[in-house]
N, CA, C and O atoms as a Tinker XYZ file with bonds, in Angstrom:
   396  protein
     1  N   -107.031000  161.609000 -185.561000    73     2
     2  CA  -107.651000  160.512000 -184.851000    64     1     3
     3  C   -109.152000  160.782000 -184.736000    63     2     4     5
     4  O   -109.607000  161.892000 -184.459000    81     3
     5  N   -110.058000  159.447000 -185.018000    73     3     6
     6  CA  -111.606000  159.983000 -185.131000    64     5     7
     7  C   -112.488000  159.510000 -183.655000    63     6     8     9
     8  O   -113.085000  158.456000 -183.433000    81     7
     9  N   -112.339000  160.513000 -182.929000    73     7    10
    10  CA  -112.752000  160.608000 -181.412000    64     9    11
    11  C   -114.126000  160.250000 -181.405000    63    10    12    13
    12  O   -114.685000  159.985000 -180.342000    81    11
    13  N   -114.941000  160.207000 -182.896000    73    11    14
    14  CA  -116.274000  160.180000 -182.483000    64    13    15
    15  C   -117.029000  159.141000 -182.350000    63    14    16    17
    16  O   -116.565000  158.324000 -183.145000    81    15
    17  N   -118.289000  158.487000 -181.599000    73    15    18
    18  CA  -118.379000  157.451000 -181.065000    64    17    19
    19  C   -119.513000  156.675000 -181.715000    63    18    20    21
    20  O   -119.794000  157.258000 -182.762000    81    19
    21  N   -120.165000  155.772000 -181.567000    73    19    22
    22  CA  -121.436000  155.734000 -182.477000    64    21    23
    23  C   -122.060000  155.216000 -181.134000    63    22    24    25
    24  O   -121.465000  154.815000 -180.134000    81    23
    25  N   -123.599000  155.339000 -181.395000    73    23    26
    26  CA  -124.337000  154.960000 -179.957000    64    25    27
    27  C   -125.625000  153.984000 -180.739000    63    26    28    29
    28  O   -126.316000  154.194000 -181.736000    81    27
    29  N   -125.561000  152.947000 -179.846000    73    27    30
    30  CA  -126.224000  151.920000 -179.896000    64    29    31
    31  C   -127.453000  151.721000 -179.088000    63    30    32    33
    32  O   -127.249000  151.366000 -177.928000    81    31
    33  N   -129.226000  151.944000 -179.619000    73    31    34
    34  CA  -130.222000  152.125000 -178.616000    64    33    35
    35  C   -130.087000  150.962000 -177.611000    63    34    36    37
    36  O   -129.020000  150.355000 -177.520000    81    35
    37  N   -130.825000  150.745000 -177.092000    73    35    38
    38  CA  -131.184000  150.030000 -175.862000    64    37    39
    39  C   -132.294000  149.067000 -175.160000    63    38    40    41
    40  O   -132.500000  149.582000 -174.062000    81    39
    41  N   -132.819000  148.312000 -175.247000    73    39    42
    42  CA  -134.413000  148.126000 -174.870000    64    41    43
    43  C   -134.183000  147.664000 -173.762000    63    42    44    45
    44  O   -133.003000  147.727000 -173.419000    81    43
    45  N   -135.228000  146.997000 -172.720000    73    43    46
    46  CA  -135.616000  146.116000 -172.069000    64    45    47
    47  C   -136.721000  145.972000 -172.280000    63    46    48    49
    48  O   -137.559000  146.869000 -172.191000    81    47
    49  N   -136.994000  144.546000 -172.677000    73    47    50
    50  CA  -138.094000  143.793000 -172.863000    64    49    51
    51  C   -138.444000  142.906000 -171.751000    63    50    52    53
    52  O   -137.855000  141.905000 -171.344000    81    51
    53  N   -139.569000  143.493000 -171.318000    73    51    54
    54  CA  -140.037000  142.723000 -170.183000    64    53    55
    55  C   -141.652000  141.914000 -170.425000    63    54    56    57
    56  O   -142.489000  142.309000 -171.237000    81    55
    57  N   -141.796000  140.864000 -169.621000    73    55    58
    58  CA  -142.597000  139.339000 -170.053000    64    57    59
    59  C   -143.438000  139.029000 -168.574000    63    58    60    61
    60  O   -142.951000  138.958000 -167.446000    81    59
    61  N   -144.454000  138.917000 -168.871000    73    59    62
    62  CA  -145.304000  138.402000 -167.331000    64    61    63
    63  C   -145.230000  136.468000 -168.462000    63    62    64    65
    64  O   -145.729000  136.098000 -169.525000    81    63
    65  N   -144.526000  135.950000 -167.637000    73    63    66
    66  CA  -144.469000  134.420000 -167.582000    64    65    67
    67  C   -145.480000  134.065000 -167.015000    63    66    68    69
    68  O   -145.372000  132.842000 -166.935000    81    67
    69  N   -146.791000  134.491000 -166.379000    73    67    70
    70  CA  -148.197000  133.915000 -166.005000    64    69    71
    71  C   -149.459000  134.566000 -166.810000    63    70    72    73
    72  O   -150.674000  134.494000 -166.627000    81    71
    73  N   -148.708000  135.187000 -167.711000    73    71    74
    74  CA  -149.596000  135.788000 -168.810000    64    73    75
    75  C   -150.908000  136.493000 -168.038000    63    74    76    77
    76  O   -151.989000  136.236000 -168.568000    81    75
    77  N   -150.934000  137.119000 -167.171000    73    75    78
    78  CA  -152.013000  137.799000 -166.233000    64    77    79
    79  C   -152.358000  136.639000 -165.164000    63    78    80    81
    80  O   -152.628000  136.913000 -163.995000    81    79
    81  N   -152.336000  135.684000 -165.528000    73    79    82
    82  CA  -153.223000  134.681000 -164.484000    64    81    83
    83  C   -152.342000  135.129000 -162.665000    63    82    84    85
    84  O   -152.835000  134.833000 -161.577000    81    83
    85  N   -151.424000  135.641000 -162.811000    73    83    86
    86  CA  -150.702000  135.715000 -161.136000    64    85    87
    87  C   -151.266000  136.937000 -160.674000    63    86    88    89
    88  O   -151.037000  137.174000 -159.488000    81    87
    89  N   -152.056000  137.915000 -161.400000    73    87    90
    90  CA  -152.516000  139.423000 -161.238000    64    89    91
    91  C   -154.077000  138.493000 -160.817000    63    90    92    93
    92  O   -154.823000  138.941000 -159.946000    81    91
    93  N   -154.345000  137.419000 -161.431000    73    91    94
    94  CA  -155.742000  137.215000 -161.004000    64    93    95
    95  C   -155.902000  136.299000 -159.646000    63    94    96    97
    96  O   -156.738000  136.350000 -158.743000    81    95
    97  N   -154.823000  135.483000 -159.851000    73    95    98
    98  CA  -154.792000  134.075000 -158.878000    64    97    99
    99  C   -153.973000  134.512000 -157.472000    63    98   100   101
   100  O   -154.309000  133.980000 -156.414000    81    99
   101  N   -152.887000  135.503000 -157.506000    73    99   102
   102  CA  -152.211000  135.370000 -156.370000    64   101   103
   103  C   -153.046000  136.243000 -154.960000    63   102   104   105
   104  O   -152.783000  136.011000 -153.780000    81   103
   105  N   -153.911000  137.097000 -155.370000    73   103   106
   106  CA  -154.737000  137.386000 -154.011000    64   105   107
   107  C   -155.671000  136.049000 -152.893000    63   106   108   109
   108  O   -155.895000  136.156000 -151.687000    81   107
   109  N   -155.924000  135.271000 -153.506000    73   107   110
   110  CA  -156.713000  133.704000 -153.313000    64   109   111
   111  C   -155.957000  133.219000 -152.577000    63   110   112   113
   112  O   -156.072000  132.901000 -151.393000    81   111
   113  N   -154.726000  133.107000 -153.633000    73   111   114
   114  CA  -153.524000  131.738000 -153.058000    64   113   115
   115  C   -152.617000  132.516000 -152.438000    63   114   116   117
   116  O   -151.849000  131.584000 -152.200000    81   115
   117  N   -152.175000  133.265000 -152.070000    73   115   118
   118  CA  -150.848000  133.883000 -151.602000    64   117   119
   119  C   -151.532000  135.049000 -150.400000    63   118   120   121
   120  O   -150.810000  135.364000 -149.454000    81   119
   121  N   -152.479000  135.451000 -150.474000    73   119   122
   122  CA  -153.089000  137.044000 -149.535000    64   121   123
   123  C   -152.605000  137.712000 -149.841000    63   122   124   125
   124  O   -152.693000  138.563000 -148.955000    81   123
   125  N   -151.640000  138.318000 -151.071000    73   123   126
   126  CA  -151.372000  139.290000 -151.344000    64   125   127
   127  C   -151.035000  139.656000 -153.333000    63   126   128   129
   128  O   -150.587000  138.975000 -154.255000    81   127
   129  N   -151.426000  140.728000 -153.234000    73   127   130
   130  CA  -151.073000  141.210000 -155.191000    64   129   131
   131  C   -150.110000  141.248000 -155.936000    63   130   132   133
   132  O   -149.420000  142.268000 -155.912000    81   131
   133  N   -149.737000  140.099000 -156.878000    73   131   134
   134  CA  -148.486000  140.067000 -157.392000    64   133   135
   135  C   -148.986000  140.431000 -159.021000    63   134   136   137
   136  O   -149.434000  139.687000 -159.893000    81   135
   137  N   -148.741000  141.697000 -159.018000    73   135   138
   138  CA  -148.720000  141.774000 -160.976000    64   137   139
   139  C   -148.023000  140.887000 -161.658000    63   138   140   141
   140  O   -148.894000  140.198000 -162.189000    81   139
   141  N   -147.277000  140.587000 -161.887000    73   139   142
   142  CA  -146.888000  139.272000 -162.703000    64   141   143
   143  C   -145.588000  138.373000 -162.038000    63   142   144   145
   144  O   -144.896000  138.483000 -161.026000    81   143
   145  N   -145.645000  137.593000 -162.985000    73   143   146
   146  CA  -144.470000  136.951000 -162.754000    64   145   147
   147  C   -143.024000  137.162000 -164.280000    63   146   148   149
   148  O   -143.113000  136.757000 -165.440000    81   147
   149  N   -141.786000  137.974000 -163.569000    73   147   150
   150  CA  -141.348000  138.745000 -164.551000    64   149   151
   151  C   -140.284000  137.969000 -165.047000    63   150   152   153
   152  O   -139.642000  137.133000 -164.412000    81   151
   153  N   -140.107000  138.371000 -166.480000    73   151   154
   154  CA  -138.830000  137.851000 -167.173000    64   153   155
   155  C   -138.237000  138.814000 -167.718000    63   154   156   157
   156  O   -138.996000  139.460000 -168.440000    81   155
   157  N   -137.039000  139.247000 -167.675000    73   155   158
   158  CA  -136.518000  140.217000 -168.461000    64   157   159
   159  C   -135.925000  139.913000 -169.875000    63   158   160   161
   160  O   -135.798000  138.723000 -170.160000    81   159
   161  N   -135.543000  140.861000 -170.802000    73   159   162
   162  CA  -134.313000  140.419000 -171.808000    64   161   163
   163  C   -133.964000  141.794000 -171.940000    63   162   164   165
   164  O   -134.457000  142.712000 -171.284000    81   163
   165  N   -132.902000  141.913000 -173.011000    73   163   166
   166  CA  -131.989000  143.061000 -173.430000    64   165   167
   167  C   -131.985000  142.931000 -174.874000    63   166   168   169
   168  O   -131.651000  141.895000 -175.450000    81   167
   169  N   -132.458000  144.267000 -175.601000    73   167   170
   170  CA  -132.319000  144.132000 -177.084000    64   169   171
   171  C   -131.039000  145.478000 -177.421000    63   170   172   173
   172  O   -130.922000  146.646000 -177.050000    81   171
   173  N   -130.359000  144.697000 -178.173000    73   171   174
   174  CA  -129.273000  145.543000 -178.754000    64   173   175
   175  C   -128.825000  145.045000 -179.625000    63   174   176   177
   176  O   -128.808000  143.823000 -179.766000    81   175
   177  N   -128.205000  146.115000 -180.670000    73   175   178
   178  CA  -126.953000  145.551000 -181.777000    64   177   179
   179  C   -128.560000  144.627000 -182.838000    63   178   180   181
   180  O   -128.122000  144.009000 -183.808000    81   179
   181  N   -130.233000  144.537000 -182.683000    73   179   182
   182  CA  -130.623000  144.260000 -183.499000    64   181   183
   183  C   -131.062000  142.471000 -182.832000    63   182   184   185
   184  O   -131.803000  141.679000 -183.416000    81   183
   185  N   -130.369000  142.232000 -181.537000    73   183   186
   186  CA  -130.424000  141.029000 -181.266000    64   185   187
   187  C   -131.327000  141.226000 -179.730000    63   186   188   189
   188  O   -131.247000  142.220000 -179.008000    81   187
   189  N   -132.069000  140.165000 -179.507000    73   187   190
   190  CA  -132.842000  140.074000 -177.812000    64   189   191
   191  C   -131.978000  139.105000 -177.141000    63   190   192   193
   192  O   -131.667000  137.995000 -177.574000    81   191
   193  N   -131.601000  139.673000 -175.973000    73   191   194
   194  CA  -130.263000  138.639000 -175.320000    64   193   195
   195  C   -130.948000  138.559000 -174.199000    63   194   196   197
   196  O   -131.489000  139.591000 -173.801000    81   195
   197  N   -131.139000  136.869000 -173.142000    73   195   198
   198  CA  -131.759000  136.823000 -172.145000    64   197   199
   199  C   -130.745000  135.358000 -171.662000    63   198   200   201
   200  O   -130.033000  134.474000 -172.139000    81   199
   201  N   -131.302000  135.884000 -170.365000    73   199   202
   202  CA  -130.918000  134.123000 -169.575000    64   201   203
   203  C   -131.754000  133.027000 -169.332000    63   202   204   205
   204  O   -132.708000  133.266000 -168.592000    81   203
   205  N   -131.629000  131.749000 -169.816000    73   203   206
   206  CA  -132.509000  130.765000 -169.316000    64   205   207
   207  C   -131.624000  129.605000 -168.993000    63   206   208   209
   208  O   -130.490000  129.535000 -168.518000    81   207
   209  N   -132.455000  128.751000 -169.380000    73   207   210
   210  CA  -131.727000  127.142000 -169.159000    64   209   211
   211  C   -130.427000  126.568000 -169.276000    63   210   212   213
   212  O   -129.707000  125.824000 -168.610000    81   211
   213  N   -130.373000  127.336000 -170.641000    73   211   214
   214  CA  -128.564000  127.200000 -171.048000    64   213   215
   215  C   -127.955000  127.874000 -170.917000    63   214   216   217
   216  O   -126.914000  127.553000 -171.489000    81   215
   217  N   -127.830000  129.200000 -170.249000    73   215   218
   218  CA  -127.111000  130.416000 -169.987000    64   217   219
   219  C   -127.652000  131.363000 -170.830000    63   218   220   221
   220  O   -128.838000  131.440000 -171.150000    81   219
   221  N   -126.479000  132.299000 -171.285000    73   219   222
   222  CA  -127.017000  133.671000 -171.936000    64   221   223
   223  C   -127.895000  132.946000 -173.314000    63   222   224   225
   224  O   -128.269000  131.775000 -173.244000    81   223
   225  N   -128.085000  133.564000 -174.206000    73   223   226
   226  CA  -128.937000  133.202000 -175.046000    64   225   227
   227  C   -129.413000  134.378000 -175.923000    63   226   228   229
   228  O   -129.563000  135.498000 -175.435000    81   227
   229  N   -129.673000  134.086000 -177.349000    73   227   230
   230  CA  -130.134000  135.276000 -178.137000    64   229   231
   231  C   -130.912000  135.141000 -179.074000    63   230   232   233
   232  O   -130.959000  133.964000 -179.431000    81   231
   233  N   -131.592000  135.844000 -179.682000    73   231   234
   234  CA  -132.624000  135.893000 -181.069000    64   233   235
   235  C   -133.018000  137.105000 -181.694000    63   234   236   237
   236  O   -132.481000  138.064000 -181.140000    81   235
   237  N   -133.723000  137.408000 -182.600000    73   235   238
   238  CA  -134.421000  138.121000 -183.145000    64   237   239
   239  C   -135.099000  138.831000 -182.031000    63   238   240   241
   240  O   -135.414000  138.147000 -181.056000    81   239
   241  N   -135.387000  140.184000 -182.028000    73   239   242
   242  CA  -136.349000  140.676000 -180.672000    64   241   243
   243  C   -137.509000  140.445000 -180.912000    63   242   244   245
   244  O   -137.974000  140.703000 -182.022000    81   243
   245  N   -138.235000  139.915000 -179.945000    73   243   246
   246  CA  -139.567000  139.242000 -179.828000    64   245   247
   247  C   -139.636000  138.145000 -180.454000    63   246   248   249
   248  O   -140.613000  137.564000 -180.926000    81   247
   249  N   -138.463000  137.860000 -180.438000    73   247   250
   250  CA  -138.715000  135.815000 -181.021000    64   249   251
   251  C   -138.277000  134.858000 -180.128000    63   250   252   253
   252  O   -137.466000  133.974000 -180.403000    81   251
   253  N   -138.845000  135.041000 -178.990000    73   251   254
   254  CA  -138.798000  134.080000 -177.735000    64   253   255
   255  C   -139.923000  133.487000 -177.788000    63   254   256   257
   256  O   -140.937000  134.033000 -178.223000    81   255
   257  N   -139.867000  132.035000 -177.258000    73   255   258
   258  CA  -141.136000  131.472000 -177.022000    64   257   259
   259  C   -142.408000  132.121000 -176.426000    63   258   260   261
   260  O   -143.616000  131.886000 -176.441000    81   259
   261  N   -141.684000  132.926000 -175.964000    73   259   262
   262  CA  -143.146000  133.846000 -174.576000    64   261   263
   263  C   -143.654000  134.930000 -175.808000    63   262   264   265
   264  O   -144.727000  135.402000 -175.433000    81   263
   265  N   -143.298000  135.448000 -177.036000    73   263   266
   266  CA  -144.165000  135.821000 -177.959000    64   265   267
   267  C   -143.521000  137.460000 -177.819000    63   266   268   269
   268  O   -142.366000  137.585000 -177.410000    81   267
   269  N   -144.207000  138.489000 -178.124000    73   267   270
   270  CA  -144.335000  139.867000 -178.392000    64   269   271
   271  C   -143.945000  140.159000 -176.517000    63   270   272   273
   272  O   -144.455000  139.278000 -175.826000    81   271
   273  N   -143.306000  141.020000 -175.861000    73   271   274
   274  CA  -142.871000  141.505000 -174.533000    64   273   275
   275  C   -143.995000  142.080000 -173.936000    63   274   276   277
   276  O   -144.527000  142.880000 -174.706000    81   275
   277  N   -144.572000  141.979000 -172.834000    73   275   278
   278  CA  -145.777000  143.095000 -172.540000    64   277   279
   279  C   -145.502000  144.301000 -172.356000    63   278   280   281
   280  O   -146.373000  145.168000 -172.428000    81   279
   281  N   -144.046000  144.603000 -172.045000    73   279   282
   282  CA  -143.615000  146.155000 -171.909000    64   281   283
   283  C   -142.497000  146.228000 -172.140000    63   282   284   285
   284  O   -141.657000  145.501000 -171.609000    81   283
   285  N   -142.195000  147.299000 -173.151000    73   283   286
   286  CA  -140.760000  147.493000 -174.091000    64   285   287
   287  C   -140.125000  149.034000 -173.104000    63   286   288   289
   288  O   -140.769000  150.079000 -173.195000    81   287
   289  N   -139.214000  148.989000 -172.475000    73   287   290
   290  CA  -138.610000  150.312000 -172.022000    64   289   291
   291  C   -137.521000  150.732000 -172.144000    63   290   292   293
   292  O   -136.701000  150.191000 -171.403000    81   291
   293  N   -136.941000  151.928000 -173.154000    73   291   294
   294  CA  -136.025000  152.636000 -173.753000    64   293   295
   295  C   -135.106000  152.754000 -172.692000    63   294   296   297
   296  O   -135.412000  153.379000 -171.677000    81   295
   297  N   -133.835000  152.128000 -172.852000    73   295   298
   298  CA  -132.887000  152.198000 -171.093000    64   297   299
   299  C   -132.130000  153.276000 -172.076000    63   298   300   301
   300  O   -130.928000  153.011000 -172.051000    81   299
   301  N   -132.260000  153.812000 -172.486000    73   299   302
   302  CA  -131.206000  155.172000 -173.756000    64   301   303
   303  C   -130.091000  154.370000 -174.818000    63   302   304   305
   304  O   -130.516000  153.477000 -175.552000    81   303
   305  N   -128.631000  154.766000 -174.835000    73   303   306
   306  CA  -128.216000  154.479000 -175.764000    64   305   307
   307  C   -126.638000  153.473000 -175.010000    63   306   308   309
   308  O   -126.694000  153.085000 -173.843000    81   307
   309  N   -125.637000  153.252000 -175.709000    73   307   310
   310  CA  -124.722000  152.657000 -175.554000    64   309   311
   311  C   -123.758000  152.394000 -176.380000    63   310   312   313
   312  O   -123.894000  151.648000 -177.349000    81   311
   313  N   -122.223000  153.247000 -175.934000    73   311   314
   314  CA  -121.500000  153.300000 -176.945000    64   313   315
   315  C   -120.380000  152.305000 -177.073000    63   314   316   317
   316  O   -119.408000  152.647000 -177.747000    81   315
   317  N   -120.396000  150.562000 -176.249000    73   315   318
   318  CA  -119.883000  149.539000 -176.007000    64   317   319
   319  C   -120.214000  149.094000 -177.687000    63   318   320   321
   320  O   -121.407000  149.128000 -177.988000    81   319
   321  N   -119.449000  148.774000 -178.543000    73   319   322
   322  CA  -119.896000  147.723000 -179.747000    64   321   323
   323  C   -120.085000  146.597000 -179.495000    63   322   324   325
   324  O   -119.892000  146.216000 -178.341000    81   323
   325  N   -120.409000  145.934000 -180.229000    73   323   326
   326  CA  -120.456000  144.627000 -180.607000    64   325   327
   327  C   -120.022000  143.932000 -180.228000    63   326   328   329
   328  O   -120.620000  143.091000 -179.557000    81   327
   329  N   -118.707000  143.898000 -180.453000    73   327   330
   330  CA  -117.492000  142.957000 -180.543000    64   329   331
   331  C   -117.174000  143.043000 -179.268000    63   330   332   333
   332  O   -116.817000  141.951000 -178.827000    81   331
   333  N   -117.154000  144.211000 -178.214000    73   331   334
   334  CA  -116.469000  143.624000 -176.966000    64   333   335
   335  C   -117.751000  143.001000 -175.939000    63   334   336   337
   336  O   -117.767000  142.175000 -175.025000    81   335
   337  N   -118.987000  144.015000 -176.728000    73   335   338
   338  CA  -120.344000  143.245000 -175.772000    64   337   339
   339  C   -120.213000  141.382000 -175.790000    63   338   340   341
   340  O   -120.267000  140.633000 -174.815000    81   339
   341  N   -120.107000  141.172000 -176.631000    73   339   342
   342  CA  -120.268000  139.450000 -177.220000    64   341   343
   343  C   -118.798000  138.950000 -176.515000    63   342   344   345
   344  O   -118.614000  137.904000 -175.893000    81   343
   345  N   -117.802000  140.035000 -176.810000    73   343   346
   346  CA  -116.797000  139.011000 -175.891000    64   345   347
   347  C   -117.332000  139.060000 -174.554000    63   346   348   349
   348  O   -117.631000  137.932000 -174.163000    81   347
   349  N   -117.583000  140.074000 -173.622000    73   347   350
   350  CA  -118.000000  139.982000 -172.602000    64   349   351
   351  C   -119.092000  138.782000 -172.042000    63   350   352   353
   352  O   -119.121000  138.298000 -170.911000    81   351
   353  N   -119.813000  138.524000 -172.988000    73   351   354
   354  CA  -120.685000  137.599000 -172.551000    64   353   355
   355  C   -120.467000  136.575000 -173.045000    63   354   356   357
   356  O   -121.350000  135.792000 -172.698000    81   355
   357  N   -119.625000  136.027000 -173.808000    73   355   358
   358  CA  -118.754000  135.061000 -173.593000    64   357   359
   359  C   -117.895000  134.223000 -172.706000    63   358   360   361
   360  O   -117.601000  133.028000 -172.684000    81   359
   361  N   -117.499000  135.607000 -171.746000    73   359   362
   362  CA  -116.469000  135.833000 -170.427000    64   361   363
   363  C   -117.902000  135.421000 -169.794000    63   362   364   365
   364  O   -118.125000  134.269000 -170.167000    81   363
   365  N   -118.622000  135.743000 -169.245000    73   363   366
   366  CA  -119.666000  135.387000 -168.376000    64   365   367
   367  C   -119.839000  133.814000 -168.446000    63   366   368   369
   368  O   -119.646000  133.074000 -167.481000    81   367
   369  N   -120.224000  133.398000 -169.695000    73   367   370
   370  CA  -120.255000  131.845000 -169.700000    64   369   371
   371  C   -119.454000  131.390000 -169.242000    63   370   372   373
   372  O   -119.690000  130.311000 -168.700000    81   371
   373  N   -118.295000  131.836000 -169.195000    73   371   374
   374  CA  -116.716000  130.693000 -169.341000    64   373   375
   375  C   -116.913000  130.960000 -167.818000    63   374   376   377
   376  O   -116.563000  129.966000 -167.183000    81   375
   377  N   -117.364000  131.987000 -167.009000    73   375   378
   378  CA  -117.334000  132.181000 -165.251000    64   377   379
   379  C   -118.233000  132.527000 -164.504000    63   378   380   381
   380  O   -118.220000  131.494000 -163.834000    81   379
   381  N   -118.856000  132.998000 -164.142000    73   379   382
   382  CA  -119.917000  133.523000 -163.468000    64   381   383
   383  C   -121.092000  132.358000 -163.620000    63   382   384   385
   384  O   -121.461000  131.570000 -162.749000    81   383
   385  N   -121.580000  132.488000 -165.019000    73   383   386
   386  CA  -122.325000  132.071000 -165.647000    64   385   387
   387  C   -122.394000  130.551000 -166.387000    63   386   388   389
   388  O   -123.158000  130.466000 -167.348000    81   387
   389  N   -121.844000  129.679000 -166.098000    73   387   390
   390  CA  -120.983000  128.747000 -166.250000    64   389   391
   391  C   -122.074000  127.298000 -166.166000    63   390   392   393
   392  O   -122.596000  127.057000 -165.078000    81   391
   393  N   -122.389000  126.307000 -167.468000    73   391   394
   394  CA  -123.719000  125.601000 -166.394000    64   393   395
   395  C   -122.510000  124.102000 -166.694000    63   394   396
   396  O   -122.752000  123.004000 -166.192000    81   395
């Protein structure tokens, strides 16, 4: 029996959705310092998986409308494949996640 596992990297791709302007504007308007305004995604398996309008959602990494991520951070590896990740988030749509 072949016990051995294969491991799948990891990203998080993270997005200031005010493209700096909330690092410049929110001391004025708010009295206090907000570095951005954040969006996350998840790159794995070769794909960028995020939530928006229509629920989960996927593409090419860095082929979201918001362009290139401002900060890419290595979350390590993951030995879940493919096939049950995608069912899983499948399961999310059909419940949780449901629009």
């Amino acid at each position: 029996m072949d016990t051995s596992s294969t491991a799948f990297p990891v990203q998080l791709y993270i997005y200031d959705l005010s493209k700096g302007m909330a690092r410049q504007l929110s001391p004025i308007m708010l009295g206090k310092q907000l570095d951005g305004i954040w969006h996350t995604s998840l790159v794995v398996y070769g794909e960028e998986f995020f939530y928006g309008g229509v629920g989960i959602s996927s593409c090419p990494p860095g082929g979201t409308m918001l362009g290139p991520p401002d900060k890419v951070v290595e979350l390590g590896n993951t030995e879940v494949n493919e096939e049950i990740f995608m069912d899983y988030l499948s399961s999310l749509g059909e419940t949780t996640y449901r629009k």
